[in-house]
Phi, psi and omega in degrees: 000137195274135174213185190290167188246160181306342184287293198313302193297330163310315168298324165302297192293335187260018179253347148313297166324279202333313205289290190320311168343274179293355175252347165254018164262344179272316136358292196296309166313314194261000176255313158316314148254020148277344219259333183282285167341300190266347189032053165271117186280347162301309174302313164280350155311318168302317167279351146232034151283337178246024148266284176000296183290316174298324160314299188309331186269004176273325183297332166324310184276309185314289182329327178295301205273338171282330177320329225246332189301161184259158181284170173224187168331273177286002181236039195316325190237053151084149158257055189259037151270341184290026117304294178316286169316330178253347168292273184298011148259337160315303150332306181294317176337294146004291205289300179275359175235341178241334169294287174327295177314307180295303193320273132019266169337302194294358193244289173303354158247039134277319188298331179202041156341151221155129182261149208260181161290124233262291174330330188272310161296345168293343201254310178311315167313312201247005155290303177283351167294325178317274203312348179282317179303328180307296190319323195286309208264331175285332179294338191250340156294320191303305192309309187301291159332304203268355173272298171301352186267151188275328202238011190302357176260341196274324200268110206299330198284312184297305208283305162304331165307291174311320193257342137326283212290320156339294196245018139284343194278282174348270165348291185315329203262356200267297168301300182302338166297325168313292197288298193334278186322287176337297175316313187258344178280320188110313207298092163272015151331310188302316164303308171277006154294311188278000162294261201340290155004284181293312167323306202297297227297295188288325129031251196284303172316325160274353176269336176308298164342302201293297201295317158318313162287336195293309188268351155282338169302305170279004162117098180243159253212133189303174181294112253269330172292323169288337195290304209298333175295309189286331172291339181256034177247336195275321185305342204243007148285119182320313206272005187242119164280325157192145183285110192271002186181119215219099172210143193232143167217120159328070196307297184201186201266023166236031191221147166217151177252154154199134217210100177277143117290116167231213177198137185246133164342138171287163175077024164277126187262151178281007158282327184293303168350299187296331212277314183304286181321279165330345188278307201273328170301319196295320189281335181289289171005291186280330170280340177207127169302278170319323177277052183307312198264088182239131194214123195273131160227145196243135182225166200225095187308316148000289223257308187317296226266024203256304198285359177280309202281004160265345167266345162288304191310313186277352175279352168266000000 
């Protein structure tokens, strides 16, 4: 089936970034000063929830362009973790600059709590309104994006983007339920619950982040519907008796490693070997793309399983 090439999907993904980029640094700035104007701590939670976000989306376009470097010498099989790795400092951002802080707001404006200006909250109100439609229209680019990509739910750059703008939009409807009450009650406990709120909220949103990037980092194993696809095209080779060992690792998000053991039918000369092995990497290749790094070792299972049940036998 014909789709976009890993160029295409990239390109998509980094005018999402772009998108997000530019509406929380413009957020960011007008919430900062409402946030002042009005000295609301929901509001500045808010705002450094979109410097966060704004950080973050720089790690992001890094991550797009190191990802991309070709291999060398000391990198053989490519940098495409160099996603993964800037995914996951995009998280602790999240987590210390827009959780901690909100969190952080939301606790000093219980603690000294002040009623505000009728004016400072009209303004701050219609600020976060800006801003929910900016989140909202960066938020429905990323989803749209992640729909044309054959692979947009997989894609760490994508997937944080979407869990920003989620959960900026969320934040926005969070802080204004905050000032609203506040405004009209006097308490502000309600603004600094709703401080509080948000913090918790990106919190649990970087900690998701974190963890996902952590184990594409330390090496995680293709998807099981593909290892099971690869497994059943090398069983379904004339020249293959059985497959003894099947293990695949994600390189990146267009590289996969995959690494067989098989044992081949007796009476094979070592040019026909050679002739086999080359036919089935050509053939995984050409059927998964992505599954580039493909490395065969041919054994004779036989032989294995005869010296495993003679070192059992002597351990007995």
């Amino acid at each position: 089936m014909a789709g976009k090439g890993p160029q295409d999907g990239d390109e998509g993904t980094r005018g999402a970034v772009l998108v997000a980029l530019a509406a929380n640094l413009v957020i960011a700035v007008a919430k900062t000063a409402a946030g002042l104007f009005a000295g609301s701590p929901a509001m500045l939670s808010e705002a450094a929830h979109s410097v966060a976000d704004s950080l973050n989306e720089v790690f992001l376009l890094l991550s797009l362009r190191r990802s991309k470097r070709a291999p060398d010498a000391q990198h053989p099989f490519g940098y495409g973790k160099e996603r993964y790795f800037w995914s996951l400092l995009a998280a602790v951002g999240i987590f210390v600059l827009g959780g901690i802080f909100s969190f952080y707001q939301g606790i000093e404006a219980v603690r000294h709590g002040e009623n505000e200006s009728h004016a400072g909250y009209v303004a701050g109100l219609a600020v976060l309104l800006i801003a929910l439609l900016a989140e909202s229209a960066s938020l429905l680019r990323a989803v749209v994006q992640t729909r044309r990509s054959g692979h947009g739910a997989e894609d760490p750059a994508l997937r944080t983007v979407l869990a920003e703008d989620g959960t900026a939009v969320i934040g926005v409807l969070l802080a204004a339920a905050g000032m609203i009450v506040h405004m009209v009650t006097g308490n502000a406990a309600a603004e600094g619950a709703a401080s509080m709120a948000i913090g918790v909220l990106l919190m649990i949103v970087a900690s998701g982040l974190g963890r996902t990037a952590h184990r594409q980092l330390i090496g995680v194993s293709a998807d099981p519907e593909l290892r099971d696809e690869i497994e059943q095209l090398l069983g379904e080779q004339p020249e293959v008796d059985t497959v003894e060992e099947l293990l695949t690792m994600r390189l990146g998000m267009d590289s996969t490693l995959v690494a067989a053991r098989i044992d081949l039918v007796g009476g094979l000369d070592s040019e026909r070997v050679e002739e086999v092995s080359l036919r089935i990497r050509h053939s995984i290749r050409e059927r998964w793309p992505a599954a580039d790094r493909v490395f065969l070792d041919i054994t004779d299972a036989r032989t294995e399983r005869e010296d495993r049940a003679a070192d059992q036998r002597q351990d007995h």
